[in-house]
MARKOL-271440 format. One record per residue (C-alpha): residue in one letter; x, y, z. Coordinates in steps of 0.05 Angstrom, whole numbers, always signed. Last residue first. Layout:
BEGIN
@aa=A; c1=X; c2=Y; c3=Z;
...
***
This chain:
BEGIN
@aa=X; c1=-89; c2=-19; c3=+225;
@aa=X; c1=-46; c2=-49; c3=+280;
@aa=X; c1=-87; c2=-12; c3=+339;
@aa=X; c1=-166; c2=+4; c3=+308;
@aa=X; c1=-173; c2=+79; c3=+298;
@aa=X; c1=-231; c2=+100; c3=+341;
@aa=X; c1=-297; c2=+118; c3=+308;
@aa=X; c1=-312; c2=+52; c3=+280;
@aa=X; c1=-382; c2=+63; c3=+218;
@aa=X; c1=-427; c2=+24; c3=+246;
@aa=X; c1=-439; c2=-54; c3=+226;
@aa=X; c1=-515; c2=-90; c3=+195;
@aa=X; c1=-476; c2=-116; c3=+138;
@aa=X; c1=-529; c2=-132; c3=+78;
@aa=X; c1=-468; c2=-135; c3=+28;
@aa=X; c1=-497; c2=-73; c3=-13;
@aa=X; c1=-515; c2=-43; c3=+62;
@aa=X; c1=-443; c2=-40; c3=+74;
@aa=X; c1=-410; c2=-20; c3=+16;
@aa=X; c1=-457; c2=+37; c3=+14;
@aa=X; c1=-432; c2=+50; c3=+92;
@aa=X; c1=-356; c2=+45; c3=+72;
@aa=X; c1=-373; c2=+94; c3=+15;
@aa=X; c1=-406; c2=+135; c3=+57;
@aa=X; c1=-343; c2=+139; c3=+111;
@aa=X; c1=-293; c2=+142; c3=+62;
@aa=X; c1=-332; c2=+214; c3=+41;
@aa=X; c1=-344; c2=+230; c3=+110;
@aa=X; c1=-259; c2=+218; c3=+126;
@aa=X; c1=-249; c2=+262; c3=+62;
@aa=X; c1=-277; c2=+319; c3=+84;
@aa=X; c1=-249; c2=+319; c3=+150;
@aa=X; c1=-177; c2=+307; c3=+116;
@aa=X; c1=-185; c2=+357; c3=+77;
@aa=X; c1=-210; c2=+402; c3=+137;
@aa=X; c1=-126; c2=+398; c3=+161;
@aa=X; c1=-127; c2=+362; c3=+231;
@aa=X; c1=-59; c2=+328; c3=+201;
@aa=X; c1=-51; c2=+267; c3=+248;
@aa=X; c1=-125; c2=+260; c3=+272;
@aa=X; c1=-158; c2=+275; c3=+214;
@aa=X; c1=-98; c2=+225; c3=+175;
@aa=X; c1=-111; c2=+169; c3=+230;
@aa=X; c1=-191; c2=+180; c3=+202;
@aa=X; c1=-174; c2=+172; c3=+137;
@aa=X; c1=-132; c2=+114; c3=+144;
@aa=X; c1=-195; c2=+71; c3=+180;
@aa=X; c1=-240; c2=+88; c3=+123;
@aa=X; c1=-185; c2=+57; c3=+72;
@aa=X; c1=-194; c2=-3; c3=+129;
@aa=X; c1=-260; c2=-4; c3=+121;
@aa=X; c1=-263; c2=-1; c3=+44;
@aa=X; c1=-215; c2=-60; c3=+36;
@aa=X; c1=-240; c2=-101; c3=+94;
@aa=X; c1=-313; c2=-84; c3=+57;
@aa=X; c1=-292; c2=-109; c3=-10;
@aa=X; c1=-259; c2=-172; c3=+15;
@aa=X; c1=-321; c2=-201; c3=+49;
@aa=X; c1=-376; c2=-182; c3=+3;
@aa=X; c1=-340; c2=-197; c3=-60;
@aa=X; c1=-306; c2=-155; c3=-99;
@aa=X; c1=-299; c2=-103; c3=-172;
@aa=X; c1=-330; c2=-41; c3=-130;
@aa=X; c1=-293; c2=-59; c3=-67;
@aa=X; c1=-232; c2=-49; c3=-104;
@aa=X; c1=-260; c2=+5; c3=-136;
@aa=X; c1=-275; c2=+35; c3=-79;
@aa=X; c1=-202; c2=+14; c3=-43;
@aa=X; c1=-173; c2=+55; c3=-101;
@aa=X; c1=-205; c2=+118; c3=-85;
@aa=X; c1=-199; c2=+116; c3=-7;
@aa=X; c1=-122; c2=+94; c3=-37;
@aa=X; c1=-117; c2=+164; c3=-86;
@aa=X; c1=-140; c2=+202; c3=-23;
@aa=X; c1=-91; c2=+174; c3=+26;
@aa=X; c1=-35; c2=+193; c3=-13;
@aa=X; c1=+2; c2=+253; c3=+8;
@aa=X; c1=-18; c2=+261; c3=+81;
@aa=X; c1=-8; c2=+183; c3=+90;
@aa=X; c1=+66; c2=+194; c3=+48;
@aa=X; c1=+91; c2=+240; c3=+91;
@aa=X; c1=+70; c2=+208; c3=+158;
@aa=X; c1=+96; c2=+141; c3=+130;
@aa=X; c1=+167; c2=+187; c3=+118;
@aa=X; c1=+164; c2=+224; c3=+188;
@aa=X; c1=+153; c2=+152; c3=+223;
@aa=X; c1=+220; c2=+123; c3=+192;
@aa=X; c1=+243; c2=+93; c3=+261;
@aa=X; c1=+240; c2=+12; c3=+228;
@aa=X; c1=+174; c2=-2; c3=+257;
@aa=X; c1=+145; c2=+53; c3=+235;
@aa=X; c1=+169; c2=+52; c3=+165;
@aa=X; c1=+153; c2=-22; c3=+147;
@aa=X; c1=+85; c2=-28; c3=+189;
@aa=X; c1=+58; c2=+33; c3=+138;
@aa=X; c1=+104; c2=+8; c3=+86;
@aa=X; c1=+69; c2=-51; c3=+84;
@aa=X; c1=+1; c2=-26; c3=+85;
@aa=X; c1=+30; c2=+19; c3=+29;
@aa=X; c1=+44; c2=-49; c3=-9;
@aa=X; c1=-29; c2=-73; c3=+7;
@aa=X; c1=-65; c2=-14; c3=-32;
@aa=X; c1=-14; c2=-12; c3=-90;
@aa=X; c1=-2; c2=-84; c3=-101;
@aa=X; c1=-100; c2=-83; c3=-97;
@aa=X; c1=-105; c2=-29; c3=-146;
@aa=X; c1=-52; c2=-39; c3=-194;
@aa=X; c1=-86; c2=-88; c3=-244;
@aa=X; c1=-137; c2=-25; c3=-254;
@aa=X; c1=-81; c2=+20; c3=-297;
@aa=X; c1=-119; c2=+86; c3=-308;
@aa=X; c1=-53; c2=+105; c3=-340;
@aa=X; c1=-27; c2=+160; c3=-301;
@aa=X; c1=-60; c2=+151; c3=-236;
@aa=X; c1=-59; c2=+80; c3=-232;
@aa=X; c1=+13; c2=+71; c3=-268;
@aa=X; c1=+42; c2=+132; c3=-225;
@aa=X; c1=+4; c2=+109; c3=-160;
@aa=X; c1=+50; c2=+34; c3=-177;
@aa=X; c1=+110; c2=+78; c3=-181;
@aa=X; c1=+105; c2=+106; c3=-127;
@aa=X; c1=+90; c2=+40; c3=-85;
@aa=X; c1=+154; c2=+12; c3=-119;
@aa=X; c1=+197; c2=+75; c3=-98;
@aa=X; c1=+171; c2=+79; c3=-30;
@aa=X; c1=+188; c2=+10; c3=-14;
@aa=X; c1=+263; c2=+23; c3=-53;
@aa=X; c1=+266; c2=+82; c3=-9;
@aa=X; c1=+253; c2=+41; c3=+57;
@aa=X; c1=+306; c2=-13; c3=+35;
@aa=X; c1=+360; c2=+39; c3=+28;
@aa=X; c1=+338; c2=+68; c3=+94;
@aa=X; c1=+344; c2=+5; c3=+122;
@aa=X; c1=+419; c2=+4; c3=+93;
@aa=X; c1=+466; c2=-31; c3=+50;
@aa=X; c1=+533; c2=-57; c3=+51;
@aa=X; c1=+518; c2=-127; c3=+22;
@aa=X; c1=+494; c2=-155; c3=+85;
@aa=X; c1=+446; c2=-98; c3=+101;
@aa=X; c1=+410; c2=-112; c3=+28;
@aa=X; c1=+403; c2=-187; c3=+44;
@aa=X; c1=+384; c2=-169; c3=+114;
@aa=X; c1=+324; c2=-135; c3=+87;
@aa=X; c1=+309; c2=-174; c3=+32;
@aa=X; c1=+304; c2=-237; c3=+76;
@aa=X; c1=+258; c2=-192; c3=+116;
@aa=X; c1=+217; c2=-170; c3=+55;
@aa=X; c1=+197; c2=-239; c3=+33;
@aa=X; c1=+247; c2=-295; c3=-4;
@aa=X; c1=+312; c2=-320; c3=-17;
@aa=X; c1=+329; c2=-360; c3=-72;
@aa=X; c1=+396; c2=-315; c3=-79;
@aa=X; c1=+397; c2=-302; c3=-159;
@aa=X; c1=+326; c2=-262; c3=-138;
@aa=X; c1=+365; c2=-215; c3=-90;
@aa=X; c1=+426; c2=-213; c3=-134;
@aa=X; c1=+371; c2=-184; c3=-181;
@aa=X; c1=+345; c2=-131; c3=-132;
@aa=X; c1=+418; c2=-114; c3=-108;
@aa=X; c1=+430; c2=-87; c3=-183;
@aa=X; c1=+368; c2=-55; c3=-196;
@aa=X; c1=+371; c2=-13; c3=-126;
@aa=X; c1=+370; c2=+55; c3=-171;
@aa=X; c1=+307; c2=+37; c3=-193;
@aa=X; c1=+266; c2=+45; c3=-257;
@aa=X; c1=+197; c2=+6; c3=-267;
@aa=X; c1=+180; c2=+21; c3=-345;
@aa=X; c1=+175; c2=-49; c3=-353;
@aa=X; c1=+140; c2=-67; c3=-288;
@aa=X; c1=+65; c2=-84; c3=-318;
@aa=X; c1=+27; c2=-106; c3=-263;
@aa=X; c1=-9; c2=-175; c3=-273;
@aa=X; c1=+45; c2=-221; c3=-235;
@aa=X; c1=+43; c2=-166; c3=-175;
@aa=X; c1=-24; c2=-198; c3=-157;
@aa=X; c1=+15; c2=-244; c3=-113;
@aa=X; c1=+24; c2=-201; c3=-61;
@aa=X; c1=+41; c2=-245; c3=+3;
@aa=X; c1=+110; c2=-259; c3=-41;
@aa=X; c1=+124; c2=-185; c3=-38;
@aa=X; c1=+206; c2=-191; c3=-41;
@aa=X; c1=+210; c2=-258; c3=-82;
@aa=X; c1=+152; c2=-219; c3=-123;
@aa=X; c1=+198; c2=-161; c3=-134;
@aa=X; c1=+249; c2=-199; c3=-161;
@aa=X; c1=+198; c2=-232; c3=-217;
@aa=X; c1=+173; c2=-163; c3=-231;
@aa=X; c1=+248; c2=-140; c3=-250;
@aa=X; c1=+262; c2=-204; c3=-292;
@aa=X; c1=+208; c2=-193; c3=-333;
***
């Protein structure tokens, strides 16, 4: 309990962590995590220099990211566990501005080649289970991904998967009567 309640200080914005199960969460980064939460402080930036203050590193931050989105794929993939959906989606978001920003472009790059299928998956369920305005920003931007991993990778996986995002963003589309093409371009800051 006291894990998931010093994650949410660092992922306030993502306050659908309170349903994820975090009990068989394991982190090297326990320790810092809960004198995080003693601290009061709050968001991913506070976390940030709170790790740097107390001899720690970006790249200690940036593997603690990784680890929570990890294991959130783990309980989604393993278990089939739905509450995970929408922390996992918006947490590798995160790490997407996270990494970049902070000069760990080869590790985002790593993880978009491994993981983009599981969140075009995810972000059709999401859009599956929501309502017309959510459901599309989740499918579009799942959509958007794909086609930064066709360009990044060129592999025909990623071809193949960009089409498949691309009907599902189009089904979402004409269930929620939105009269939209399918963007060609990634969009800057997606």
């Amino acid at each position: 309990m006291e894990t998931k309640k010093a994650i949410m200080h660092v992922f306030p914005e993502i306050p659908e962590f309170g349903e994820v199960d975090f009990s068989q969460y394991s982190t090297p980064y326990a320790t810092v995590l809960m004198a995080f939460l003693e601290s009061g402080k709050n968001g991913l930036r506070e976390f940030e220099e709170f790790v740097e203050e107390n001899g720690g590193t970006k790249a200690d931050v940036g593997k603690f990211l990784i680890s929570i989105f990890q294991y959130l794929l783990i309980r989604y993939r393993r278990y089939g566990d739905e509450k995970v959906e929408v922390p996992a989606f918006k947490v590798f978001l995160t790490l997407k501005g996270w990494l970049n920003e902070n000069g760990f472009e080869n590790d985002y790059r790593q993880l978009l080649h491994s993981f983009v299928g599981y969140l075009v998956d995810i972000a059709g369920k999401i859009a599956e289970s929501s309502d017309c305005e959510l459901g599309p920003a989740y499918m579009k931007t799942a959509y958007l991904l794909t086609v930064e991993a066709e360009e990044t990778f060129g592999e025909e996986y990623f071809g193949e998967l960009k089409k498949k995002a691309g009907e599902m963003l189009a089904k979402v589309y004409k269930n929620c009567g939105i009269d939209e093409g399918l963007p060609e371009k990634r969009e800057k800051g997606c």
